[in-house]
C-alpha positions as CSV (number, residue, x, y, z in Angstrom):
1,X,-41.5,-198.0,-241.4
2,X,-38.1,-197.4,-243.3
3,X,-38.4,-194.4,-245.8
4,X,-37.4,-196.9,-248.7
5,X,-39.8,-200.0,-247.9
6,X,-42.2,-200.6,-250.5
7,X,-45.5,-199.1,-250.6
8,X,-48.9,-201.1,-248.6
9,X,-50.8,-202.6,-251.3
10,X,-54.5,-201.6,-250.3
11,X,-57.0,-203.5,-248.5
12,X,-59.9,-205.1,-250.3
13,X,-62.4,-202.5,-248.2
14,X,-60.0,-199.4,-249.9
15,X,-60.1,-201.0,-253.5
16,X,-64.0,-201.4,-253.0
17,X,-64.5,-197.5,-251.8
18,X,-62.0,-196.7,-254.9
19,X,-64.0,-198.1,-257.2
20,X,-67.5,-197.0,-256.0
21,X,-66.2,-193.5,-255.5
22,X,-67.2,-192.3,-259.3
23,X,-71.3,-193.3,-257.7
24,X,-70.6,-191.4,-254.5
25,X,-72.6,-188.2,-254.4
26,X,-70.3,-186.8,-251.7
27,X,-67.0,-187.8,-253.8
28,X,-67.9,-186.8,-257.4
29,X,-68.9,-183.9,-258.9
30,X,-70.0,-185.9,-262.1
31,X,-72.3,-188.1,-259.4
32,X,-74.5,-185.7,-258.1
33,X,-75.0,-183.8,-261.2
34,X,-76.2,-187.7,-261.9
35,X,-78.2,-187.6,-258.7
36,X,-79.8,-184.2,-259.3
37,X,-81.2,-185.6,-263.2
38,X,-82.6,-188.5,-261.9
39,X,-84.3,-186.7,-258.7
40,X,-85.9,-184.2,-261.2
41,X,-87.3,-187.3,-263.5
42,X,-88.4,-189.0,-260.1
43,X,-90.5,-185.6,-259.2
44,X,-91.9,-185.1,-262.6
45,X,-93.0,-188.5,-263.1
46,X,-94.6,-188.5,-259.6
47,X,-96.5,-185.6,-260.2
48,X,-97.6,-186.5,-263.9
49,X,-99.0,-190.2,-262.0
50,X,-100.9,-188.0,-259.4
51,X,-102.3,-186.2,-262.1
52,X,-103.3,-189.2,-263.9
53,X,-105.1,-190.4,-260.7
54,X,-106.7,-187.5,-259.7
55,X,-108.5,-184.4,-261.2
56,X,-105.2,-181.6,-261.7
57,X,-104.8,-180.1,-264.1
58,X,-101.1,-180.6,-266.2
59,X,-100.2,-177.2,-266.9
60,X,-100.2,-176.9,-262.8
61,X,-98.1,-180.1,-262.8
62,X,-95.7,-178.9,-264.8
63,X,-95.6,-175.8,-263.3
64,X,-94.8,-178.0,-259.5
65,X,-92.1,-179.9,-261.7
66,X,-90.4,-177.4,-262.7
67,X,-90.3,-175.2,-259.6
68,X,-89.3,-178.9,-257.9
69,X,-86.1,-178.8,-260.0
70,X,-85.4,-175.5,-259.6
71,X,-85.0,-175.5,-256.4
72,X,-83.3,-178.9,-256.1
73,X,-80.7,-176.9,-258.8
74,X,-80.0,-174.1,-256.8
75,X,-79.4,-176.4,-254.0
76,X,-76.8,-178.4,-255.6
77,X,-75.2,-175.5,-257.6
78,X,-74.8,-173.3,-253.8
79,X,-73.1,-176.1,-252.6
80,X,-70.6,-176.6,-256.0
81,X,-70.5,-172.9,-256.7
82,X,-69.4,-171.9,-252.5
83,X,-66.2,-173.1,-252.2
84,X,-65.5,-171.6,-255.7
85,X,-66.6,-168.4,-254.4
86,X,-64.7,-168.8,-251.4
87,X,-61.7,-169.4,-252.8
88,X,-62.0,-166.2,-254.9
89,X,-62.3,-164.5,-251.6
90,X,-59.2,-165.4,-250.2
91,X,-57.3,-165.2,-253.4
92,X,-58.0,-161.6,-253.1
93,X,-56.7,-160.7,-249.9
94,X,-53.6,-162.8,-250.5
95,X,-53.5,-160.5,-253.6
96,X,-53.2,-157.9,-251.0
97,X,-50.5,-159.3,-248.9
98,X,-52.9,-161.5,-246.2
99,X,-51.8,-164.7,-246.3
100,X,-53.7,-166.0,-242.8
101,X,-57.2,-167.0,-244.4
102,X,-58.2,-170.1,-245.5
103,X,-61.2,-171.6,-247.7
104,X,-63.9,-173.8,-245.2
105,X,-62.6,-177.7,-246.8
106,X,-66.4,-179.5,-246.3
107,X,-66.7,-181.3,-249.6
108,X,-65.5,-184.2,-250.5
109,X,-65.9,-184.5,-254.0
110,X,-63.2,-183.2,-256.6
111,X,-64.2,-179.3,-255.5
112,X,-63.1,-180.0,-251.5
113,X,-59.6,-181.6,-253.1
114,X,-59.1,-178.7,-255.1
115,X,-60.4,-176.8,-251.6
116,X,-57.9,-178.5,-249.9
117,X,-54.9,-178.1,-252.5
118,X,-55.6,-174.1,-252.6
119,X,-55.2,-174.0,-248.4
120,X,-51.6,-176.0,-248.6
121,X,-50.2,-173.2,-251.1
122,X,-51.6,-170.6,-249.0
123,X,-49.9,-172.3,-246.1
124,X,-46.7,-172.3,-248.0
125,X,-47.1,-168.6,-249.6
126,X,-47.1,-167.7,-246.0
127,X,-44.6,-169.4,-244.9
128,X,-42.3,-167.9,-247.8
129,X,-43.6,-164.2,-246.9
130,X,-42.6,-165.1,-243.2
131,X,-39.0,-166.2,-244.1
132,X,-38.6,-163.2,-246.3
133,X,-39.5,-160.5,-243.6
134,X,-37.1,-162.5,-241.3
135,X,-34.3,-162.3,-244.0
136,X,-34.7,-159.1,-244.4
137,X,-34.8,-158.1,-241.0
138,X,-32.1,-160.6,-239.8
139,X,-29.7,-158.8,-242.8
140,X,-30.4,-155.5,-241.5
141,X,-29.7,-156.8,-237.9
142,X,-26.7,-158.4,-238.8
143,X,-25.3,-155.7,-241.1
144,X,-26.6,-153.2,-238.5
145,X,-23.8,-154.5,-236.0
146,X,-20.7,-154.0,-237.7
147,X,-21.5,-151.1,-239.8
148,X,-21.8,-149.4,-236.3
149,X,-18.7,-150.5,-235.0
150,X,-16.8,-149.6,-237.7
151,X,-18.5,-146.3,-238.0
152,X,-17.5,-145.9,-234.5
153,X,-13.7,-146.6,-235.3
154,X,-13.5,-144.4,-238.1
155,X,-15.0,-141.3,-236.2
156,X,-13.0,-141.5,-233.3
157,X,-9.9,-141.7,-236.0
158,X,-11.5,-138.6,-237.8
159,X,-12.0,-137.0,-234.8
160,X,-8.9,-137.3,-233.1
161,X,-10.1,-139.1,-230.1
162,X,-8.4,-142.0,-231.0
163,X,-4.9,-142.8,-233.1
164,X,-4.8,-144.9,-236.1
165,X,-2.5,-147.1,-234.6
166,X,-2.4,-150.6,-235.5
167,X,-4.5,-151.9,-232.8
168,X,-7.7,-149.5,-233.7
169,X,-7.1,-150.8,-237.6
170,X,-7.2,-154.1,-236.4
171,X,-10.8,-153.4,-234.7
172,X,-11.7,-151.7,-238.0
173,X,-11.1,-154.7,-240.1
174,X,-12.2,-157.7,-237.8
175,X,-15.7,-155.3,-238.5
176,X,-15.1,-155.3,-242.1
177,X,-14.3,-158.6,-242.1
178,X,-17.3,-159.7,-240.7
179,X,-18.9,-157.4,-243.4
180,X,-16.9,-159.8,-245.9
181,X,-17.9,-162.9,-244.6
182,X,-21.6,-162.1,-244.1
183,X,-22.1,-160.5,-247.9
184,X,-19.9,-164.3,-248.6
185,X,-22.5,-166.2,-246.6
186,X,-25.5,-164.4,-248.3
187,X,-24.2,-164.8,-251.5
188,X,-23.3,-168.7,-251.4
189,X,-27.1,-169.4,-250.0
190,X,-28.1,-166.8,-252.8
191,X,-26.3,-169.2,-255.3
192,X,-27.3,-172.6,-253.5
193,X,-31.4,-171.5,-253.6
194,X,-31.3,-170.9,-257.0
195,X,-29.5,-173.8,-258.2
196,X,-26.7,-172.3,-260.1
197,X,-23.7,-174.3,-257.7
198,X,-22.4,-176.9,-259.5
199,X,-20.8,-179.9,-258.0
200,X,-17.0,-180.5,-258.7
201,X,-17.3,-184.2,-257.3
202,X,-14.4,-186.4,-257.4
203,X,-13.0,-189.3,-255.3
204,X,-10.1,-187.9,-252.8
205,X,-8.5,-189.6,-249.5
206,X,-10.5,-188.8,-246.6
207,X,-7.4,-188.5,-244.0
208,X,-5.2,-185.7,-245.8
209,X,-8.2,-184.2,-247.3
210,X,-9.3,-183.7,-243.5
211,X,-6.0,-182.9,-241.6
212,X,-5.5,-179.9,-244.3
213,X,-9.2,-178.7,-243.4
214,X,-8.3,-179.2,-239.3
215,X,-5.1,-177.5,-239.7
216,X,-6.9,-174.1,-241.5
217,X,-9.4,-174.4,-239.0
218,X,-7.0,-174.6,-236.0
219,X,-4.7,-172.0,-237.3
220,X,-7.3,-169.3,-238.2
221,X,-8.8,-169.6,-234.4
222,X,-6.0,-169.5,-233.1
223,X,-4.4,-166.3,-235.0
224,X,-8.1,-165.5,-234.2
225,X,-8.6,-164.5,-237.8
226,X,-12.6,-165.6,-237.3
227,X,-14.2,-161.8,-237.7
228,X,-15.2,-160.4,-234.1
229,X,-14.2,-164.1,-232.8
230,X,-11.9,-164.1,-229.5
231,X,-8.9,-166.4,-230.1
232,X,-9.3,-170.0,-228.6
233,X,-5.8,-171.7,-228.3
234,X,-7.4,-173.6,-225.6
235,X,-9.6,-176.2,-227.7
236,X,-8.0,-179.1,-229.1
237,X,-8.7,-180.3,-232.5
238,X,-8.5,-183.9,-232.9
239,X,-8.9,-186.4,-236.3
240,X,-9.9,-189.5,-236.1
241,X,-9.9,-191.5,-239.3
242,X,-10.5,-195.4,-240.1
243,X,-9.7,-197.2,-241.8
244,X,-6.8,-194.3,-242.5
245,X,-7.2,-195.3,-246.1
246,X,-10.5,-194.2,-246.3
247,X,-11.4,-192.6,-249.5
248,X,-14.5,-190.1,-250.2
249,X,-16.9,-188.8,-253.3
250,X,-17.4,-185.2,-253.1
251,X,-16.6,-182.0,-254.0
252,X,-14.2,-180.9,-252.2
253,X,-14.9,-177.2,-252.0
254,X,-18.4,-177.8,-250.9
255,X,-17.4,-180.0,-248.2
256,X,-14.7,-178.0,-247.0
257,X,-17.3,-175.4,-246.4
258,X,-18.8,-178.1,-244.4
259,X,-16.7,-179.1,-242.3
260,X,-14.9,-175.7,-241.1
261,X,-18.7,-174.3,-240.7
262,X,-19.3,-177.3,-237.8
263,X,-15.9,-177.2,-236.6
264,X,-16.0,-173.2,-235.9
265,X,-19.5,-173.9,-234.8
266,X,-17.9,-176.6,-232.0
267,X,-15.0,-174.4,-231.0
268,X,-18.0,-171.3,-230.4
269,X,-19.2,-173.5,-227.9
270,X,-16.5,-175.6,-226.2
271,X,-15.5,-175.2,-222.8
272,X,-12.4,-173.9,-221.6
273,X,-9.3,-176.8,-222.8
274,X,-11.9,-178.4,-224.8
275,X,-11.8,-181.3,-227.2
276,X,-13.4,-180.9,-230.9
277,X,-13.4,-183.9,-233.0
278,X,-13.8,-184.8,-236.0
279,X,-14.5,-188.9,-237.1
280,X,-15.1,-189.9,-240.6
281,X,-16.4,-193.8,-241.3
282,X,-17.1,-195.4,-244.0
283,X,-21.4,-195.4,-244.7
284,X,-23.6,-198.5,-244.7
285,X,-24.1,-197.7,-248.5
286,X,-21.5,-198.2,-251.8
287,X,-18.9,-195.7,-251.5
288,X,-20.6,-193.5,-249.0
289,X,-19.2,-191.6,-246.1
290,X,-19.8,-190.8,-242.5
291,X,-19.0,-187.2,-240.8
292,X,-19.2,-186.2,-237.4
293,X,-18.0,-183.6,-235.5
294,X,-18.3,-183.6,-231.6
295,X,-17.8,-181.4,-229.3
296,X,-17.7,-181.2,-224.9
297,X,-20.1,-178.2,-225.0
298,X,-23.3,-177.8,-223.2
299,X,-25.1,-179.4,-226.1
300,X,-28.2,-178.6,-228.4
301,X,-31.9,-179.1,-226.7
302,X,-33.6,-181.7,-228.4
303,X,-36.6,-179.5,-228.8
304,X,-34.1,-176.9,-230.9
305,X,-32.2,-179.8,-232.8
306,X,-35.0,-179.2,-235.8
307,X,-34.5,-175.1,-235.7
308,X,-30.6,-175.0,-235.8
309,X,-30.0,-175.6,-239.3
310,X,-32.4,-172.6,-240.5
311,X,-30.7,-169.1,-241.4
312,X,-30.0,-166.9,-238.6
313,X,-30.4,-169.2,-236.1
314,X,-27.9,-168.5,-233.4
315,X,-29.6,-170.9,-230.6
316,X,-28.1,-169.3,-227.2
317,X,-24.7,-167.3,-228.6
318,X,-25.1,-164.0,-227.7
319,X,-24.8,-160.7,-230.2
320,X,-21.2,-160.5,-229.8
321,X,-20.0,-163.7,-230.7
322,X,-19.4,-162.6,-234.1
323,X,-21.4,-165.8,-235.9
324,X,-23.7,-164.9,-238.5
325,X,-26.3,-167.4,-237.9
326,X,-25.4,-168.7,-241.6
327,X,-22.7,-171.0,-241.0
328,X,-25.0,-174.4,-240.5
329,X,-27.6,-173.0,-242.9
330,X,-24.7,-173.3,-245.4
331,X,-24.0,-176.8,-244.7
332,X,-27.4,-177.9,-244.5
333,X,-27.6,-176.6,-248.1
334,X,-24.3,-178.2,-249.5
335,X,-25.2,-181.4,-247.6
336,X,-28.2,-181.1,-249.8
337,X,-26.6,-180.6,-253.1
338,X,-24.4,-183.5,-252.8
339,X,-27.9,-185.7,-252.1
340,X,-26.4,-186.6,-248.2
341,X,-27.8,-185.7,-245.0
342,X,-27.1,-183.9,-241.9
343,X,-28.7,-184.1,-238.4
344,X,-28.1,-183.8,-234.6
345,X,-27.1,-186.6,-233.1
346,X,-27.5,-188.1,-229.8
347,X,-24.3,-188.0,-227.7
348,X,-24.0,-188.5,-223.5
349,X,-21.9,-185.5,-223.4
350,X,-21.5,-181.9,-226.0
351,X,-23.1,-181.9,-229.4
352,X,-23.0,-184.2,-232.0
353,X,-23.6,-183.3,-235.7
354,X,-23.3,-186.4,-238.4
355,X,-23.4,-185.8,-242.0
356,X,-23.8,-188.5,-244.4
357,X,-22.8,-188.4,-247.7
358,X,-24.3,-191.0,-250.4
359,X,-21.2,-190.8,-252.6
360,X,-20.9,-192.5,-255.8
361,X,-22.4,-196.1,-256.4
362,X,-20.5,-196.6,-260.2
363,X,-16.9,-195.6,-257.9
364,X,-15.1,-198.5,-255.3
365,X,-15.4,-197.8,-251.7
């Protein structure tokens, strides 16, 4: 079923259980407090006929009655109140930083909803105190690497093992570079979580805009300017643009950071003389646009297609490689902004990422 199809209207057996839900003693609260009056009516009026018919005294009838409801009470208050208690058990120890428990969901009146609600935002404060110890230990990973090197640099310099020449600086500042761009990377998802990144949008043609960002691309890898990256004047970069007077609604900052991100993410895993391209289309909607960027690597596994897009998520690239892990992250996240999408696709051969980009529907195609 397409995501923007219209709702099912429900079947006649769903509108019937909807409306006799409120008279369900299993579904409503406000039911079996119903239920538990009318038993304890029921019992006392029994008992008061069987002492009408038979020689007992009252008082002891009344005394049976009201034991009778008493116990029918605390039946139907352990099974309200339990889940309640429950759930102030496991609010306690996530108060004290364990996020694994979860309340036993066997109602199904308003209490197992709320049962029900309370486990999906323990699910999700655990998931959030997962990511968190990974960031933080990812960072320190990351920030671990070059801080070495460069340490390493510096003390041979200091020391006199080694001459400042201008290929040791060189080392020294690819590290420091790297430094740069991961404190960059950190601080654009910094800005893009919290929602303080506006968009710049505006309507720009899609073959210049493009060439420039190819050309940076190409020239930075191969000056190899990437931090820690290994030049590679071997891959071709190639555009491919139609109708060549294709035009695009976007900000052209944020995009940029898209596109060079996949690009340097292709080059990382072309093969020797490799080909990268990129092909822009014009999207199925008013005034969107279609990105992709292939490559001839080895490709992504389909069952790590989902994962490649989360923050320091390297797939197979080894420690030296000099990625951060961040690049894809960041264009998941200004994808995002600009309401688009962006995805693995298939392809018979290499990796194929498309992004999609809604555009504006009050601007011409």
């Amino acid at each position: 079923m397409s995501p923007y199809s219209a709702p099912r209207p429900p079947k006649l057996r769903e509108r019937v259980w909807a409306a006799l839900r409120p008279y369900d003693p299993f579904r409503s609260i406000k039911a079996a407090l119903q239920y538990l009056v009318l038993a304890s009516v029921l019992i006392t009026t029994g008992l008061v006929f069987v002492a009408m018919h038979s020689a007992t005294e009252i008082r002891i009838i009344t005394i049976f009655s009201i034991i009778a409801s008493l116990l029918i009470s605390q039946l139907v208050a352990h099974g309200l109140t339990a889940p309640l208690r429950e759930m102030t058990s496991v609010a306690s120890a996530m108060a004290r930083g364990d996020y694994s428990r979860r309340v036993t969901a066997v109602r199904r009146d308003e209490v197992g909803e709320l049962a029900e609600t309370f486990n999906r935002m323990a699910a999700d404060l655990e998931a959030v105190d997962r990511h968190r110890k990974e960031l933080v230990a990812n960072v320190s990973h990351e920030l671990r690497t070059p801080i070495a090197a460069l340490r390493a640099v510096l003390e041979n310099v200091v020391d006199g093992v080694s001459e400042a020449d201008t290929e040791t600086m060189r080392t020294a500042l690819q590290q420091a570079e790297r430094l740069s761009l991961l404190v960059a990377h950190l601080l654009d998802l910094s800005r893009l979580d919290n929602g303080i990144v506006p968009l710049d949008a505006k309507r720009f043609e899609v073959w210049p805009y493009l060439s420039a960002v190819i050309k940076t691309a190409g020239l930075g890898l191969q000056d190899g300017q990437a931090p820690g990256r290994r030049a590679r004047k071997d891959v071709h970069l190639h555009l491919d643009v139609s109708p060549p007077e294709l035009t695009a609604y976007a900000d052209a900052e944020r995009l940029h950071q898209v596109v060079a991100n996949l690009i340097d993410n292709a080059v990382k895993h072309s093969p020797p003389s490799g080909r990268v391209t990129v092909r822009a289309r014009r999207g199925t909607g008013p005034g969107s646009l279609d990105l992709e960027v292939l490559d001839e690597g080895p490709g992504i596994p389909e069952s790590e297609r989902t994962r490649v897009f989360e923050r320091f998520n390297r797939g197979t690239a080894g420690p030296g490689d000099g990625g951060t892990g961040l690049g894809l992250a960041i264009a998941r996240w200004a994808v995002d902004l600009h309401g688009g999408r962006i995805a693995v696709a298939e392809s018979p051969r290499g990796c194929r990422i498309r992004v999609t980009l809604p555009g504006s529907t009050t601007a011409p195609a």
